[in-house]
mmJSON file of the N, C-alpha and C atoms, coordinates in Angstrom:
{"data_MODEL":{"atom_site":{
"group_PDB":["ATOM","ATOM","ATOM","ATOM","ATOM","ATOM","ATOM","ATOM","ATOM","ATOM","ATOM","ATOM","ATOM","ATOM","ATOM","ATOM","ATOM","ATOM","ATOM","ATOM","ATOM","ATOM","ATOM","ATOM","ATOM","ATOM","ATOM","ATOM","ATOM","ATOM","ATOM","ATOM","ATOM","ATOM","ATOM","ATOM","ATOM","ATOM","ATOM","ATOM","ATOM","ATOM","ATOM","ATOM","ATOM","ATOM","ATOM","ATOM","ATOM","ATOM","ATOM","ATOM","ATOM","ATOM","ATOM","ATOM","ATOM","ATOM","ATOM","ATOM","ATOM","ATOM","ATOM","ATOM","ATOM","ATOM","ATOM","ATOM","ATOM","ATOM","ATOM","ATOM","ATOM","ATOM","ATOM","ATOM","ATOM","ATOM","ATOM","ATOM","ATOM","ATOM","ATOM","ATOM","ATOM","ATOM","ATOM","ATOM","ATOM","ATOM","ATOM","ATOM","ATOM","ATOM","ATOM","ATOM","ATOM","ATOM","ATOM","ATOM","ATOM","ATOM","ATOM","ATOM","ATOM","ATOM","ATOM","ATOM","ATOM","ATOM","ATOM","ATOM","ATOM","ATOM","ATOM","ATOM","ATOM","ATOM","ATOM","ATOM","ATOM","ATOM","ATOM","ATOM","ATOM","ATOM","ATOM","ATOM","ATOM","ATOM","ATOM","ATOM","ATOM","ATOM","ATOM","ATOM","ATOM","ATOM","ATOM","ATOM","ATOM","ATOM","ATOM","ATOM","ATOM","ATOM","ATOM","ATOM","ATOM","ATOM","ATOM","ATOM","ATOM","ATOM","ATOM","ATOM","ATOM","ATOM","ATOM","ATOM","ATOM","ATOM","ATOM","ATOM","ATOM","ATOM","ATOM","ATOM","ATOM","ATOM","ATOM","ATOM","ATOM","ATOM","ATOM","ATOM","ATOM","ATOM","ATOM","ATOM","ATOM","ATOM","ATOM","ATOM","ATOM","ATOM","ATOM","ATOM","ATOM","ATOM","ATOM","ATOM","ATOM","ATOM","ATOM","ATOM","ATOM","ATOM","ATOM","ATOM","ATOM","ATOM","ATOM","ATOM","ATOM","ATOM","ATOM","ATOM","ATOM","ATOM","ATOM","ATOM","ATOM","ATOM","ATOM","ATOM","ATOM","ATOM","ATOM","ATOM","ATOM","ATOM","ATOM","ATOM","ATOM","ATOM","ATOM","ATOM","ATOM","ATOM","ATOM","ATOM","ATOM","ATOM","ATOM","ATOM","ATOM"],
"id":[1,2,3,4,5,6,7,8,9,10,11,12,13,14,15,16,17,18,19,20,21,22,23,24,25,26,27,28,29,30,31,32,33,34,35,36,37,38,39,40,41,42,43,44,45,46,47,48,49,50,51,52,53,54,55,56,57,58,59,60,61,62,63,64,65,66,67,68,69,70,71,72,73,74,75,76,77,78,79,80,81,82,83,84,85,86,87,88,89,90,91,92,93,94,95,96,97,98,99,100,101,102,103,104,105,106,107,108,109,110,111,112,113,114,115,116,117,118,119,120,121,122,123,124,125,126,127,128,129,130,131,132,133,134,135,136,137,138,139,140,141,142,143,144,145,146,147,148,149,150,151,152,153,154,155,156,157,158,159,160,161,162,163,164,165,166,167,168,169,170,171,172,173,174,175,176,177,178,179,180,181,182,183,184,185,186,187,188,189,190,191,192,193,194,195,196,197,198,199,200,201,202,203,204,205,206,207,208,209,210,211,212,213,214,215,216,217,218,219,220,221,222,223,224,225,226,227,228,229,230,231,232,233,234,235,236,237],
"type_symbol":["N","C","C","N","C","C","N","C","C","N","C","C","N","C","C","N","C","C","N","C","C","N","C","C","N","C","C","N","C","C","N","C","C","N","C","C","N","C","C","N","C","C","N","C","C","N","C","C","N","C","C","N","C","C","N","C","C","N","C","C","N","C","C","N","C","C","N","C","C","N","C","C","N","C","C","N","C","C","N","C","C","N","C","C","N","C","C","N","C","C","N","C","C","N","C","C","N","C","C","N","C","C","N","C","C","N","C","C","N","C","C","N","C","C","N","C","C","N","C","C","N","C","C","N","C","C","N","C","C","N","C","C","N","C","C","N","C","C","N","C","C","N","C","C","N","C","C","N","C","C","N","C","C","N","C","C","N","C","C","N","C","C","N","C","C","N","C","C","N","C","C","N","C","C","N","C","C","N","C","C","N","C","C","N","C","C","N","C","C","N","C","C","N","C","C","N","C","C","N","C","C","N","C","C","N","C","C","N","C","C","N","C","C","N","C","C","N","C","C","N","C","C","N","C","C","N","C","C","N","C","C","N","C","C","N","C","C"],
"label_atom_id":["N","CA","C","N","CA","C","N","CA","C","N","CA","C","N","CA","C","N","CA","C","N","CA","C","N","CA","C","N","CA","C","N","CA","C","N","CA","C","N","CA","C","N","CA","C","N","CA","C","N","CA","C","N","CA","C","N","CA","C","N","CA","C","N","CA","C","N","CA","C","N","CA","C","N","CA","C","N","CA","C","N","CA","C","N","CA","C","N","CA","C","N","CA","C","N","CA","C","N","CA","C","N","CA","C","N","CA","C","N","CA","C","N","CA","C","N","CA","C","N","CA","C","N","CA","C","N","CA","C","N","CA","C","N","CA","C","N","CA","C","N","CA","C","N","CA","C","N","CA","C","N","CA","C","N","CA","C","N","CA","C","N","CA","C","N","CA","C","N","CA","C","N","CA","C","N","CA","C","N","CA","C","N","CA","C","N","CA","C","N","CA","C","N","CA","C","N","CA","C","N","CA","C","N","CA","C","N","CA","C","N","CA","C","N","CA","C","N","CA","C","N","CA","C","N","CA","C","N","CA","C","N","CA","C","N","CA","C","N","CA","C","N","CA","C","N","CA","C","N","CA","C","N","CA","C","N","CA","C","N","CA","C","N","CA","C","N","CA","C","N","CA","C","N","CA","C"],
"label_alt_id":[null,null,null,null,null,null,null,null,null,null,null,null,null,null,null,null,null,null,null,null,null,null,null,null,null,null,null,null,null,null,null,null,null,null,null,null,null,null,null,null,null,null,null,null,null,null,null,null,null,null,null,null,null,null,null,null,null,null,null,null,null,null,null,null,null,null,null,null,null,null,null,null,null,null,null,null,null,null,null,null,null,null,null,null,null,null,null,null,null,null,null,null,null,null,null,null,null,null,null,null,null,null,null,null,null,null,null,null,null,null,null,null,null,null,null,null,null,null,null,null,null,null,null,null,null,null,null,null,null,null,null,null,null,null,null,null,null,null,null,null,null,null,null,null,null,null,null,null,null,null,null,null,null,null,null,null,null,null,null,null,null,null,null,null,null,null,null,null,null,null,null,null,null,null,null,null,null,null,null,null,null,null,null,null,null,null,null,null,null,null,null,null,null,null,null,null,null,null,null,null,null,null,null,null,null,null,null,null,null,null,null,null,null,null,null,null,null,null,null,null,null,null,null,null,null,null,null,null,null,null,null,null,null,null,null,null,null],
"label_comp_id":["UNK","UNK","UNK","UNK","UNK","UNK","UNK","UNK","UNK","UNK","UNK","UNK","UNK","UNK","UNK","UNK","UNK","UNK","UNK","UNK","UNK","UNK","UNK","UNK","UNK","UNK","UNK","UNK","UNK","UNK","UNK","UNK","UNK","UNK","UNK","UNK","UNK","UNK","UNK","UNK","UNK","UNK","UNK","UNK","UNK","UNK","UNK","UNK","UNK","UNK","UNK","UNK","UNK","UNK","UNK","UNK","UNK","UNK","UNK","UNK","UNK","UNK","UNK","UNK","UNK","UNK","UNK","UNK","UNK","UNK","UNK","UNK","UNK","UNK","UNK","UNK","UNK","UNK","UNK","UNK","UNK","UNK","UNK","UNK","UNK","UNK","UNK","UNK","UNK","UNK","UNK","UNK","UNK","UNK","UNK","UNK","UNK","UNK","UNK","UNK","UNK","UNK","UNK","UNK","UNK","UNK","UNK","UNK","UNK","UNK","UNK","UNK","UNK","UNK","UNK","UNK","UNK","UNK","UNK","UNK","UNK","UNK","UNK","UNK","UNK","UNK","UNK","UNK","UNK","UNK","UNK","UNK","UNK","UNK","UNK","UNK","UNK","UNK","UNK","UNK","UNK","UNK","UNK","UNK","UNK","UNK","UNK","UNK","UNK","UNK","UNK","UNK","UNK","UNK","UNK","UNK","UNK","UNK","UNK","UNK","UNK","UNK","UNK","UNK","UNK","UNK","UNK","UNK","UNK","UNK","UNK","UNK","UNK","UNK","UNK","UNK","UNK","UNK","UNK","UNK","UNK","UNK","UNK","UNK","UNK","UNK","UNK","UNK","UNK","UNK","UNK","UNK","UNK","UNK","UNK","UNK","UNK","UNK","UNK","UNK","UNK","UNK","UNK","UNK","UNK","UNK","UNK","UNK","UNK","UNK","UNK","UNK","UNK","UNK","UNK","UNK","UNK","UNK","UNK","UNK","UNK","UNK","UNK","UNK","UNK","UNK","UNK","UNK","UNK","UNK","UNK","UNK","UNK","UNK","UNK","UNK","UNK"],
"label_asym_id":["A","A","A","A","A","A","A","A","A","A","A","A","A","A","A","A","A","A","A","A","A","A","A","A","A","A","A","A","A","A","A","A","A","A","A","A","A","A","A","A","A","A","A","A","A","A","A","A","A","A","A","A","A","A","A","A","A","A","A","A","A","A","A","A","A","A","A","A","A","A","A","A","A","A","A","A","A","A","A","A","A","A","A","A","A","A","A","A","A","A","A","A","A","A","A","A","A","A","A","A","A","A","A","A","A","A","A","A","A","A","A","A","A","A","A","A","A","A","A","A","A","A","A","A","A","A","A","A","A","A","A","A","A","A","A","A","A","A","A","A","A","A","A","A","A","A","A","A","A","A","A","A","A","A","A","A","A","A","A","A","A","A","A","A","A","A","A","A","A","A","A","A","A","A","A","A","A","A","A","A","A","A","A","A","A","A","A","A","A","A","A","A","A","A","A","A","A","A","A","A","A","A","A","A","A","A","A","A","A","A","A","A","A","A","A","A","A","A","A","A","A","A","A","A","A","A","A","A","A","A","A","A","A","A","A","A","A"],
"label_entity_id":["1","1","1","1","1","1","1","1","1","1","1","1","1","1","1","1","1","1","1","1","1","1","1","1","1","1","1","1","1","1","1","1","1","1","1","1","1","1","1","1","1","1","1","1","1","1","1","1","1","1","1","1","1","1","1","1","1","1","1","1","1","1","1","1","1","1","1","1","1","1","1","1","1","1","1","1","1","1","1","1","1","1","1","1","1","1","1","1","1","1","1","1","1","1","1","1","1","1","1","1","1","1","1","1","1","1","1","1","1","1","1","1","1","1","1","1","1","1","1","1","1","1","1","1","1","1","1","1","1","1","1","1","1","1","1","1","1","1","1","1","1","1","1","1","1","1","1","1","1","1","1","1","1","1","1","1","1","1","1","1","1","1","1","1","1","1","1","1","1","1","1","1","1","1","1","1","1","1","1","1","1","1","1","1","1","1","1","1","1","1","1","1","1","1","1","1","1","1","1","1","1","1","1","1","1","1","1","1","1","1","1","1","1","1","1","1","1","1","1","1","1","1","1","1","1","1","1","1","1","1","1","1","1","1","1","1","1"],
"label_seq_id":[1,1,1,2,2,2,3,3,3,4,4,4,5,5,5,6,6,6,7,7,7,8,8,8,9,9,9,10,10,10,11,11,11,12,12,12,13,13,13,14,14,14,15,15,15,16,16,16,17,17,17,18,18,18,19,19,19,20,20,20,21,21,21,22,22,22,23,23,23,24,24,24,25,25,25,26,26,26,27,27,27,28,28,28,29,29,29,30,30,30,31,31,31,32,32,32,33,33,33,34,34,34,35,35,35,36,36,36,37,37,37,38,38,38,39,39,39,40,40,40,41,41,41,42,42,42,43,43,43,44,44,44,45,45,45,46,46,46,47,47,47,48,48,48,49,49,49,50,50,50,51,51,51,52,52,52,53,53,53,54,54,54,55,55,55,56,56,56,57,57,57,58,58,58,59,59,59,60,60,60,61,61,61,62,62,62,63,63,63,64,64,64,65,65,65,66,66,66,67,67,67,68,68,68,69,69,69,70,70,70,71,71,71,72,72,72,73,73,73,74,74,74,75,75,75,76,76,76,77,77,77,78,78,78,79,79,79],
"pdbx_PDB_ins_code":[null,null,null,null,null,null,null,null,null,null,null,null,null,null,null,null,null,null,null,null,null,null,null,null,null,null,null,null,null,null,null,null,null,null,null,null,null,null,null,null,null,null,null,null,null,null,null,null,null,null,null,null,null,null,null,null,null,null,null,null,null,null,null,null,null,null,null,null,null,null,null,null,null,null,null,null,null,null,null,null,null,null,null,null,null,null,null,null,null,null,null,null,null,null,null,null,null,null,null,null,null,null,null,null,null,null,null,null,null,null,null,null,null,null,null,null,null,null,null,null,null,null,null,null,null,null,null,null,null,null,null,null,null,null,null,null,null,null,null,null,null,null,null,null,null,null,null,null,null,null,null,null,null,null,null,null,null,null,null,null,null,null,null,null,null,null,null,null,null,null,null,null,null,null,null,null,null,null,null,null,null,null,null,null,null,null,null,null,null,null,null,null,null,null,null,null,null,null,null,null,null,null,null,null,null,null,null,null,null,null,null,null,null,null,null,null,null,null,null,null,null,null,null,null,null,null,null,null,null,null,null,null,null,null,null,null,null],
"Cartn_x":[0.84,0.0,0.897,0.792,1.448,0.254,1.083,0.217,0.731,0.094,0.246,-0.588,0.179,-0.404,0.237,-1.49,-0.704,-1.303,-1.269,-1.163,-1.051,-2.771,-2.968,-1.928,-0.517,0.215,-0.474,-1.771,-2.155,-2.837,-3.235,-3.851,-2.473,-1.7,-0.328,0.385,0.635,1.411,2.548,3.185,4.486,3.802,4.653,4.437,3.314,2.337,1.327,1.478,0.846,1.155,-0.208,0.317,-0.532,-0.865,-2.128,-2.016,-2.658,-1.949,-2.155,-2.875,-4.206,-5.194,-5.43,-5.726,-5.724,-6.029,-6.615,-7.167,-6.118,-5.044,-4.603,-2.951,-1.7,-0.464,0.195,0.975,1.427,3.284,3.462,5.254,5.762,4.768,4.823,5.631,5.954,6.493,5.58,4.311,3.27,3.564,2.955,3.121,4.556,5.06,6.928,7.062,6.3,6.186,5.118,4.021,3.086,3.709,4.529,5.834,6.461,6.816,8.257,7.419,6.019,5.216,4.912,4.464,4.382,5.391,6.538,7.766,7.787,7.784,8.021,7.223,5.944,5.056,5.752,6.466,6.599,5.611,5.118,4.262,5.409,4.452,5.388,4.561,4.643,4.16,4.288,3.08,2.863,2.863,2.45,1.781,1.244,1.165,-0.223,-0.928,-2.571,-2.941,-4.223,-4.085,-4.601,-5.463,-6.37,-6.756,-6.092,-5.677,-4.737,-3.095,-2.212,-1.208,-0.306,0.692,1.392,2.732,3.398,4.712,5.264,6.761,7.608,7.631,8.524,8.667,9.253,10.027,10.917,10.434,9.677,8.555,7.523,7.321,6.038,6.469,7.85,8.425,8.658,9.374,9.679,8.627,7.501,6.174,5.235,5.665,4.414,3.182,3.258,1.873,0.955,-0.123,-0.889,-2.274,-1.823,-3.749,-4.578,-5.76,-6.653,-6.04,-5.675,-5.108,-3.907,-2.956,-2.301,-2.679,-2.18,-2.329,-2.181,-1.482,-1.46,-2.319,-3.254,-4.263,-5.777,-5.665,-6.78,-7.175,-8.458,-8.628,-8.271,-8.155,-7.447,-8.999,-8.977,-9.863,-10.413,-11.769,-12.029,-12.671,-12.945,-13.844,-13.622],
"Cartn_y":[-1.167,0.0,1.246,2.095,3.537,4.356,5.338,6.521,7.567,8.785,9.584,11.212,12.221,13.151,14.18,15.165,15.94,17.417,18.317,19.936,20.775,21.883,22.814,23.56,24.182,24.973,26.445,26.881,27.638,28.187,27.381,26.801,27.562,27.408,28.011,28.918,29.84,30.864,31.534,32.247,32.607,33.327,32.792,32.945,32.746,31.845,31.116,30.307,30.414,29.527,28.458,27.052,25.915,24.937,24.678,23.61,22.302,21.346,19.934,19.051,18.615,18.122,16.935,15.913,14.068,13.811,12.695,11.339,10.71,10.343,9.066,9.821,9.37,9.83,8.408,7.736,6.444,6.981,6.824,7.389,8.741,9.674,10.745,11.102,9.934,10.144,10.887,10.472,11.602,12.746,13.405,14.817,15.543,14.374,15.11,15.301,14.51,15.092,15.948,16.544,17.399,18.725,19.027,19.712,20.185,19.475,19.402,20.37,19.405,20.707,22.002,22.012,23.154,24.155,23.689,24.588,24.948,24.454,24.08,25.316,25.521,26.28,27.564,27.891,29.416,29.544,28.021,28.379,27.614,27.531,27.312,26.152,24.721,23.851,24.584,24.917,25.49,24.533,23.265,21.833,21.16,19.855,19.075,18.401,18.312,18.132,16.852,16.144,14.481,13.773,12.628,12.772,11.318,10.08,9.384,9.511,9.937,9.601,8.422,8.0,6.728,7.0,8.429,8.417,8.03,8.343,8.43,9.507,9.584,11.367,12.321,11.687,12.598,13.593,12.018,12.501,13.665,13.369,13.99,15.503,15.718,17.101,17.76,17.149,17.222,17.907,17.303,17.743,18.761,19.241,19.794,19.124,17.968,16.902,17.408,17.817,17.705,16.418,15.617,14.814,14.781,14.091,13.82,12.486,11.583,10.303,9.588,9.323,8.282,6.799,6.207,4.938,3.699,3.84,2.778,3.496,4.707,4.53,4.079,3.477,3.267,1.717,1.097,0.034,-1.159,-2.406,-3.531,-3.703,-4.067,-4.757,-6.296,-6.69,-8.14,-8.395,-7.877,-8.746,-10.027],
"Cartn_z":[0.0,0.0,0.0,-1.108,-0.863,-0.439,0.428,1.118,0.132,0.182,-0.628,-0.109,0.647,1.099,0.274,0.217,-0.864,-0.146,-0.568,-0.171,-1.139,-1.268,-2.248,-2.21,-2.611,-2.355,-1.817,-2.864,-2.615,-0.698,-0.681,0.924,2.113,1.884,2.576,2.344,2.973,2.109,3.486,2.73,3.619,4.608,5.836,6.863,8.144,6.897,8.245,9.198,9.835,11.116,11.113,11.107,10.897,11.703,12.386,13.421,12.89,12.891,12.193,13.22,12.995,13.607,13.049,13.878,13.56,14.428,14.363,15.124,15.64,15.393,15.392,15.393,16.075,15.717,16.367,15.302,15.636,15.546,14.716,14.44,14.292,13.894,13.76,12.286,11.795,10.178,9.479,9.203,8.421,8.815,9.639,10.31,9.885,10.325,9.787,8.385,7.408,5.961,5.866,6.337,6.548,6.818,7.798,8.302,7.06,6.6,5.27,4.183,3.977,2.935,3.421,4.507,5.123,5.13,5.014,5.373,3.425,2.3,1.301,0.826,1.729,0.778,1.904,2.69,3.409,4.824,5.171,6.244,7.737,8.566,10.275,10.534,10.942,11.448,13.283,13.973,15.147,16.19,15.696,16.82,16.218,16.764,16.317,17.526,17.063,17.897,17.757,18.654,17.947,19.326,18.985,19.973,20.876,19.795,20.614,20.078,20.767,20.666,21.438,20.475,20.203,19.589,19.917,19.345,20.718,20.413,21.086,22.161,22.986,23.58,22.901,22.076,21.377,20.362,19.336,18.649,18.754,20.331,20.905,21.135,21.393,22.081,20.355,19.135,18.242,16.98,17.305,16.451,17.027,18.599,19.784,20.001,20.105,19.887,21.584,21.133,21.955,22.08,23.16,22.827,24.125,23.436,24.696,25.455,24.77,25.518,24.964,25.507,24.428,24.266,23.59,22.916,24.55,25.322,27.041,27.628,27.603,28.094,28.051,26.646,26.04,26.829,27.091,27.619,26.631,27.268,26.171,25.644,24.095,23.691,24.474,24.161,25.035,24.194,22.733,21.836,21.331],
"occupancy":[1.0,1.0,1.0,1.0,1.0,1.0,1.0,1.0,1.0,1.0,1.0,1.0,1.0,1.0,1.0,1.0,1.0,1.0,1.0,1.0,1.0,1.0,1.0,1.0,1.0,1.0,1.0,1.0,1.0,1.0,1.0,1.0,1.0,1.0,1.0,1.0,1.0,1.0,1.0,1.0,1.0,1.0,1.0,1.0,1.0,1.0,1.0,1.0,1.0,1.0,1.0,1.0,1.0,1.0,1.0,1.0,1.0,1.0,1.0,1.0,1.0,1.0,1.0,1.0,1.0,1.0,1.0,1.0,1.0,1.0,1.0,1.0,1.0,1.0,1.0,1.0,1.0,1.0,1.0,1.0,1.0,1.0,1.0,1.0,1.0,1.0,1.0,1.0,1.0,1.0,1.0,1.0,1.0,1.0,1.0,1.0,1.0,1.0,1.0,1.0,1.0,1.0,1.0,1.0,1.0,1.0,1.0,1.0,1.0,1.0,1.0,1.0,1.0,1.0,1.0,1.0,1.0,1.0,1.0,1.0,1.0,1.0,1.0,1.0,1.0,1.0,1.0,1.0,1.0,1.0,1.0,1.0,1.0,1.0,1.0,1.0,1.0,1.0,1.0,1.0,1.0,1.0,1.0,1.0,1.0,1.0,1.0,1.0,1.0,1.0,1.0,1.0,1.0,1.0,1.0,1.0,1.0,1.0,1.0,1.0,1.0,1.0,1.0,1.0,1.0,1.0,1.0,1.0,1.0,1.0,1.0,1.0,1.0,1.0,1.0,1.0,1.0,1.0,1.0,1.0,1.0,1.0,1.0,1.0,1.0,1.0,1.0,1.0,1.0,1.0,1.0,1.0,1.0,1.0,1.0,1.0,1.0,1.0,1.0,1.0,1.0,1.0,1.0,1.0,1.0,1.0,1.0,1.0,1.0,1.0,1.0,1.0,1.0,1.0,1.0,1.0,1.0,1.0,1.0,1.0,1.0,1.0,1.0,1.0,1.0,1.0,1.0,1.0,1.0,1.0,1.0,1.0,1.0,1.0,1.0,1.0,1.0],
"B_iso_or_equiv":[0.0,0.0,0.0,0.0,0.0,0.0,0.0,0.0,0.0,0.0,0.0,0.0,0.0,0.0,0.0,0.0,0.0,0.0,0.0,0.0,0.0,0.0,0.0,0.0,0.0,0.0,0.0,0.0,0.0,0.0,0.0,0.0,0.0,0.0,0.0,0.0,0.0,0.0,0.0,0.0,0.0,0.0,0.0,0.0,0.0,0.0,0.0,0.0,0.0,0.0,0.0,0.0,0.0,0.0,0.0,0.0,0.0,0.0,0.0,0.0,0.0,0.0,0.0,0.0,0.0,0.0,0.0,0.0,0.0,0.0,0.0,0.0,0.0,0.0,0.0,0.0,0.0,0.0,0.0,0.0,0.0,0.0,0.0,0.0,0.0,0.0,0.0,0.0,0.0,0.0,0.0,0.0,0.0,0.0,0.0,0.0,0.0,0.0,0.0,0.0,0.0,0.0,0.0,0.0,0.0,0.0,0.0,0.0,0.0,0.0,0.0,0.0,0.0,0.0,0.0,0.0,0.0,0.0,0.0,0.0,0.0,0.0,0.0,0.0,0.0,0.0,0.0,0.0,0.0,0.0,0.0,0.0,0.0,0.0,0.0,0.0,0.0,0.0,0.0,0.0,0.0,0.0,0.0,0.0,0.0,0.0,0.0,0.0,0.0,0.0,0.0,0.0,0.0,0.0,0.0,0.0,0.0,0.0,0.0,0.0,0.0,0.0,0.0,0.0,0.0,0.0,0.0,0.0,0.0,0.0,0.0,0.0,0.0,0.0,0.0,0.0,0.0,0.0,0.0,0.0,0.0,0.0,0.0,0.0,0.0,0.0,0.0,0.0,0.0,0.0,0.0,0.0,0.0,0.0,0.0,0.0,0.0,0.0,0.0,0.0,0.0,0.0,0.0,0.0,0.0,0.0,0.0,0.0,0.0,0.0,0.0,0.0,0.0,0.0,0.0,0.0,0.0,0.0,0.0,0.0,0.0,0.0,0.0,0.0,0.0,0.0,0.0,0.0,0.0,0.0,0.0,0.0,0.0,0.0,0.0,0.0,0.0],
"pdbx_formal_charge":[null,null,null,null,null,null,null,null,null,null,null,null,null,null,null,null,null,null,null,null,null,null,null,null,null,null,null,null,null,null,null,null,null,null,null,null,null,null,null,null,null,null,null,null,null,null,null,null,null,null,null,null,null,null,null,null,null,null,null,null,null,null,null,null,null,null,null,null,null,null,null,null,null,null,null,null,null,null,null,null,null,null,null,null,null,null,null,null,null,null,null,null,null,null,null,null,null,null,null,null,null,null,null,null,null,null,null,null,null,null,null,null,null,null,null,null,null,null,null,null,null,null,null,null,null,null,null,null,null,null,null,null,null,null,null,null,null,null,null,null,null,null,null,null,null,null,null,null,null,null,null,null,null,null,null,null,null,null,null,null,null,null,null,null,null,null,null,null,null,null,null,null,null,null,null,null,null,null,null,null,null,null,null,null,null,null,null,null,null,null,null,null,null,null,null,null,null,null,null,null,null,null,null,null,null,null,null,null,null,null,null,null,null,null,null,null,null,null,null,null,null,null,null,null,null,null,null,null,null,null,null,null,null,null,null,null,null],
"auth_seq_id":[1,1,1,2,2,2,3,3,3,4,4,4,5,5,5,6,6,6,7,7,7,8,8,8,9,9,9,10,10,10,11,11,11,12,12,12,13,13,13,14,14,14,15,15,15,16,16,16,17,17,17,18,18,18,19,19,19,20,20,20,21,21,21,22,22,22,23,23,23,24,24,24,25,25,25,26,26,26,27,27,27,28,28,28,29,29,29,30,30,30,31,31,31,32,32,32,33,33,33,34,34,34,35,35,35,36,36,36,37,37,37,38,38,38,39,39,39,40,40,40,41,41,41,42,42,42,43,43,43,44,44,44,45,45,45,46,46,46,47,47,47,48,48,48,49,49,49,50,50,50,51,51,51,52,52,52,53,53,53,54,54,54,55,55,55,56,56,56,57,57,57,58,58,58,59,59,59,60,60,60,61,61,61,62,62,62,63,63,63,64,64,64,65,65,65,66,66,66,67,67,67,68,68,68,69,69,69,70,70,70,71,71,71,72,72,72,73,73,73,74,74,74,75,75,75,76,76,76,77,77,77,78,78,78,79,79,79],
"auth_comp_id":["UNK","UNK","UNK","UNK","UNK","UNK","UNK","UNK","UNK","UNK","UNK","UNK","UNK","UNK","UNK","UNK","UNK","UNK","UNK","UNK","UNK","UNK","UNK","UNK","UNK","UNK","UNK","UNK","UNK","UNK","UNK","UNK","UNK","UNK","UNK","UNK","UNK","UNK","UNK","UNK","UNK","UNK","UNK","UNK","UNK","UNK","UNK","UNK","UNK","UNK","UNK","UNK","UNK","UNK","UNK","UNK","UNK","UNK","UNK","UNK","UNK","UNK","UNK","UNK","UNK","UNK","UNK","UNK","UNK","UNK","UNK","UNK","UNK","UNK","UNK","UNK","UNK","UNK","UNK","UNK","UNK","UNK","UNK","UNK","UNK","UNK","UNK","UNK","UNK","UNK","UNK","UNK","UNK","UNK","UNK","UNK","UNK","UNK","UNK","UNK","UNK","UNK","UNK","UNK","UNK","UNK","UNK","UNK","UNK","UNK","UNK","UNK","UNK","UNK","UNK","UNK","UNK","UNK","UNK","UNK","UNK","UNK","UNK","UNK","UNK","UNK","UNK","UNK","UNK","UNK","UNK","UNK","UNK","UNK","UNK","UNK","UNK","UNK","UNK","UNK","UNK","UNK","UNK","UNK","UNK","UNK","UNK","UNK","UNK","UNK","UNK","UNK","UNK","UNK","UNK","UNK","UNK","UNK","UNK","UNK","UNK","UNK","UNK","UNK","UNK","UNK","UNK","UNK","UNK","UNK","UNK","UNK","UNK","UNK","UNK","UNK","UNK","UNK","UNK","UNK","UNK","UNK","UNK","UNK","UNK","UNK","UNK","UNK","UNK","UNK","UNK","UNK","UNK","UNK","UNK","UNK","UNK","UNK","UNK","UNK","UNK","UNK","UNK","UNK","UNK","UNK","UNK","UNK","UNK","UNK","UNK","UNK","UNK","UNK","UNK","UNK","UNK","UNK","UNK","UNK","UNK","UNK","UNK","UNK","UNK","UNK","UNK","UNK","UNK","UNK","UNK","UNK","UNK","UNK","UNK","UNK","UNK"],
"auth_asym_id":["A","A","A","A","A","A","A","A","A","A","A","A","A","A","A","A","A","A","A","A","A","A","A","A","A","A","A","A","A","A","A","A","A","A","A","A","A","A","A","A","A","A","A","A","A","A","A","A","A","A","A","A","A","A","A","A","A","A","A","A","A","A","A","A","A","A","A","A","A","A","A","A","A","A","A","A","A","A","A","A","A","A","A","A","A","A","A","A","A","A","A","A","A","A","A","A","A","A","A","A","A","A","A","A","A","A","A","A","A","A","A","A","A","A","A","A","A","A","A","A","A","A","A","A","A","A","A","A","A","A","A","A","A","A","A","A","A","A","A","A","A","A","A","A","A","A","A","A","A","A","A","A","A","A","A","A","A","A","A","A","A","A","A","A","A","A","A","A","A","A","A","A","A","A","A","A","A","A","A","A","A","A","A","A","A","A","A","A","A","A","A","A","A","A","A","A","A","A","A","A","A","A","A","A","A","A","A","A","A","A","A","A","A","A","A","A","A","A","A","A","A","A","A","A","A","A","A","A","A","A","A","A","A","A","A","A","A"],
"auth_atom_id":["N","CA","C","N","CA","C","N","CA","C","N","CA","C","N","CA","C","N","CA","C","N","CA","C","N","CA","C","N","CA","C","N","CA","C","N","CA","C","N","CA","C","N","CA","C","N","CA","C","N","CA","C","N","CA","C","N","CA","C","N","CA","C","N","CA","C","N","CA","C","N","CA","C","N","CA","C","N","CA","C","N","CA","C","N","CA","C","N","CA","C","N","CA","C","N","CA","C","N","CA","C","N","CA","C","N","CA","C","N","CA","C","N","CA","C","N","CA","C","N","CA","C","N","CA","C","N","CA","C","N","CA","C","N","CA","C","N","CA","C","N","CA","C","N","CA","C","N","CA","C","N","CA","C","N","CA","C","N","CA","C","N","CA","C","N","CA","C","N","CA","C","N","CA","C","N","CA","C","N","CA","C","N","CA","C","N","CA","C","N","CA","C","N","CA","C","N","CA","C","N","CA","C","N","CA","C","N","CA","C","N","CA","C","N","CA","C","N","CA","C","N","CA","C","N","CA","C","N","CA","C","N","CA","C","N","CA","C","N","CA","C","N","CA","C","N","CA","C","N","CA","C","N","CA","C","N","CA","C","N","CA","C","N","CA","C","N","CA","C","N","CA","C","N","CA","C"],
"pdbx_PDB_model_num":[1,1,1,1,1,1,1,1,1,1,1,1,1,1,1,1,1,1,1,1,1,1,1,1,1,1,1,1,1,1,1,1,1,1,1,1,1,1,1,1,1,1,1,1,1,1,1,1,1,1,1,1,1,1,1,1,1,1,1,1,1,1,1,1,1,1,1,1,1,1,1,1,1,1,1,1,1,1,1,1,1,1,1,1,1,1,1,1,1,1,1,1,1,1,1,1,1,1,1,1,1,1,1,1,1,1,1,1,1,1,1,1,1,1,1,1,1,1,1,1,1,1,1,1,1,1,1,1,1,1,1,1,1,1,1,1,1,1,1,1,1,1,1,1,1,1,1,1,1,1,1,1,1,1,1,1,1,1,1,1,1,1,1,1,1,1,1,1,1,1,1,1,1,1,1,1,1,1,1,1,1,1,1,1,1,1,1,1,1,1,1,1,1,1,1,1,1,1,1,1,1,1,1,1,1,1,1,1,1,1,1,1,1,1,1,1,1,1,1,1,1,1,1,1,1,1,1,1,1,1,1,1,1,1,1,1,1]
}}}
């Protein structure tokens, strides 16, 4: 499976400031290419903000990840 994220150039422009909003942050590799366009088009990746996170700390300090829960607090499945 290829992923493939893409970005209106127009949508960004020098010197905005952008807050990247998701569900879900597992490696934080997406976001970090989300980042890369962002910077590409003249804008500032500000934070992101998700509602489970599952990076790393590093990750987490690296991207400004804000969430509602991370990924070990979620209850175990019993289905």
């Amino acid at each position: 499976m290829v992923l493939e994220l893409r970005l209106q150039r127009a949508a960004v422009g020098r010197g905005d400031r952008v807050l990247l909003v998701d569900d879900w942050i597992e490696t934080g590799s997406q976001a970090s290419a989300v980042r890369s366009m962002i910077q590409q088009c003249g804008g500032h990746l500000i934070g992101c903000t998700v509602i489970v996170d599952q990076t790393t700390p590093a990750s987490r300090a690296d991207l400004g990840v804000r969430s509602i829960v991370t990924a070990a607090e979620l209850p175990a499945w019993e289905g």
